[in-house]
N, C-alpha and C positions, 0 to 999 in steps of 0.2 A: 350597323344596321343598314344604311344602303349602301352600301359595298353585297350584302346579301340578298337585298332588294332585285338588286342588279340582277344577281345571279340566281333568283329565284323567276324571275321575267326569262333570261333564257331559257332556262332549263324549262319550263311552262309552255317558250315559244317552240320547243322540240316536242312534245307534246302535242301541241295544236297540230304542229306538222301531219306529227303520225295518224289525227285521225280522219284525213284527207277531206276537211272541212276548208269554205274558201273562204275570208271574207275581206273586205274592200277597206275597212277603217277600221284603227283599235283605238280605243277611246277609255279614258282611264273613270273609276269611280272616286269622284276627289273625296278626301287628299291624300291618303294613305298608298292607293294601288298607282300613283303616276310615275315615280321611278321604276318599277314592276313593268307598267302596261309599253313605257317608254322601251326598253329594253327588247320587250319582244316584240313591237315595232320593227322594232332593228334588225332583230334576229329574222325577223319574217319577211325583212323587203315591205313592208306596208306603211302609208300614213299613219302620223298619230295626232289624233286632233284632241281639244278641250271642247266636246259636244256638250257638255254637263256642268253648270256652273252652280258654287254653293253659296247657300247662304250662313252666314257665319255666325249667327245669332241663333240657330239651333243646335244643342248638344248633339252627343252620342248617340242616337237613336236606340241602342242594342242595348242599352243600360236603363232605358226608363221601364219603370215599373209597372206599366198596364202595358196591353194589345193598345187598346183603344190610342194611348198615348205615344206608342210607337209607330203606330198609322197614320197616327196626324201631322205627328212630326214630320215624317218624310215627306208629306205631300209639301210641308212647307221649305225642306230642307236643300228640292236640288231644282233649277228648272233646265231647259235643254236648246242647245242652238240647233234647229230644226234641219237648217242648213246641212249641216255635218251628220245627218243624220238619213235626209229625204231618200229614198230608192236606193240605200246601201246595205247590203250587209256587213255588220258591226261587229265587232268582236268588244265586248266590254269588259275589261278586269277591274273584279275587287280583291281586297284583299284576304274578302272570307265571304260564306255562305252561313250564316248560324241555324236564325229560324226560317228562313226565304220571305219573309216578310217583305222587307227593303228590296231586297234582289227584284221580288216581282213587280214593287211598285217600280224601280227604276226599268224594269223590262218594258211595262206597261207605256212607262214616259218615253221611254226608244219607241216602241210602235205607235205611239200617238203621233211624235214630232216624224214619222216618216219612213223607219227603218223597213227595210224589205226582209230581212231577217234578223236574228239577235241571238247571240253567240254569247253565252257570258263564262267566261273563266276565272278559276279565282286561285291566288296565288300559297294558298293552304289546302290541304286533302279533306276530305268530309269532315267535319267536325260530329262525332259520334255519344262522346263520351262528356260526363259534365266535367266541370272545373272546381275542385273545392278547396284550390288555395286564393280564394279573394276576385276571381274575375264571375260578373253576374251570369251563369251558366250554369241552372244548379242541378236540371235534371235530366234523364235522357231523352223523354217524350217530347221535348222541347225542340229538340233538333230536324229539320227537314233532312238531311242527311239518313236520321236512325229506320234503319229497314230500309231503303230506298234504294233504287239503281241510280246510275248518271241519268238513263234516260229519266225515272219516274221522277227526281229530284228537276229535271228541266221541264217537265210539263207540270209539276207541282209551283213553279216561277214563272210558267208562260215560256221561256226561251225554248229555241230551235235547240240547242245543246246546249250542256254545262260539259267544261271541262275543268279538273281539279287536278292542281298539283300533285306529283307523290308524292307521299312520305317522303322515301329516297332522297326523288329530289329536292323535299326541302332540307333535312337534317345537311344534305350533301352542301347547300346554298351558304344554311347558316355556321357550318362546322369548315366550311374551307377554307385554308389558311390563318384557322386559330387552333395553333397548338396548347396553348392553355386552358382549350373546354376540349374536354372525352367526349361528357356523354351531354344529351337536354333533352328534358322533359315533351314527350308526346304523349301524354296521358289520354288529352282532348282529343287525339285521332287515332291513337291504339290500346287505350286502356289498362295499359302496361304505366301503374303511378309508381315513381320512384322510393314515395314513405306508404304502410299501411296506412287505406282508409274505408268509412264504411260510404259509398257511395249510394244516393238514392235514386231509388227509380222512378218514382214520381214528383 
């Protein structure tokens, strides 16, 4: 898993490249995207700073059961080193976009603490499609993703841009140099599920 991490931050940081966007610090969404955000640091020639510290005593956000409880959460769950943030453009990676809930609070916490612009990129391709082997994803209205451009998905979070992984590029991340897995499940970003299911739409 970060061995793919790794390699899902490059391949991410070629990407950023190609859409001739600039930005000055990449700063990771803890804890998940910081071997990702680390990476394409690297790959990009740019700082990688810890602007966003958490607090450990809140769960999951994407798994609690209301809005109201997933909003609150976040406010409590990150706060920000202003510093690392004041008159920069930022490039922030998570490791997903779900409902952009979270995305826009932590957007919102970049431009409070200072940012000059906010770049978030995330190291998975749209999340489109629900999930109905056990992760809380259950339908597709749910998704800031469903219907939406990169652009309408970045002003639906507040960001200057959203930039998303390919597919490609992840299957390519997660399947290289393991010859013991063929194929893995992209259900959530292509809709192509590997067993019949009846999916719901609302």
């Amino acid at each position: 898993v970060y061995a793919a991490r790794i390699r899902m931050g490059e391949r991410l940081a070629e990407t950023f490249r190609a859409s001739g966007l600039a930005a000055d610090v990449v700063i990771p969404v803890p804890d998940s995207a910081r071997t990702s955000a680390l990476a394409m640091a690297q790959a990009l020639g740019l700082p990688y700073r810890e602007g966003l510290v958490k607090n450990r005593y809140v769960g999951r956000t994407f798994i609690m059961p209301s809005e109201d409880e997933r909003q609150r959460s976040v406010r409590h769950k990150l706060n920000s080193i202003d510093e690392e943030f004041r008159g920069k453009a930022v490039l922030l990676v998570d490791d997903s976009i779900v409902r952009g809930n979270t995305s826009r609070q932590i957007v919102q916490l970049a431009k409070s603490a200072g940012a000059r612009k906010v770049f978030f990129a995330s190291t998975a391709p749209p999340l489109v499609h629900p999930c109905v082997y056990g992760i809380d994803m259950s339908t597709r209205r749910e998704f800031v993703a469903r219907g939406r451009t990169h652009t309408e998905v970045a002003r639906e979070i507040e960001a200057d841009a959203v930039i998303y992984q390919e597919l490609s590029d992840l299957t390519g991340a997660v399947l290289e140099g393991q010859s013991r897995i063929k194929t893995m499940c992209t259900a959530c970003f292509s809709g192509r599920y590997p067993v019949a299911v009846t999916v719901p739409d609302e």
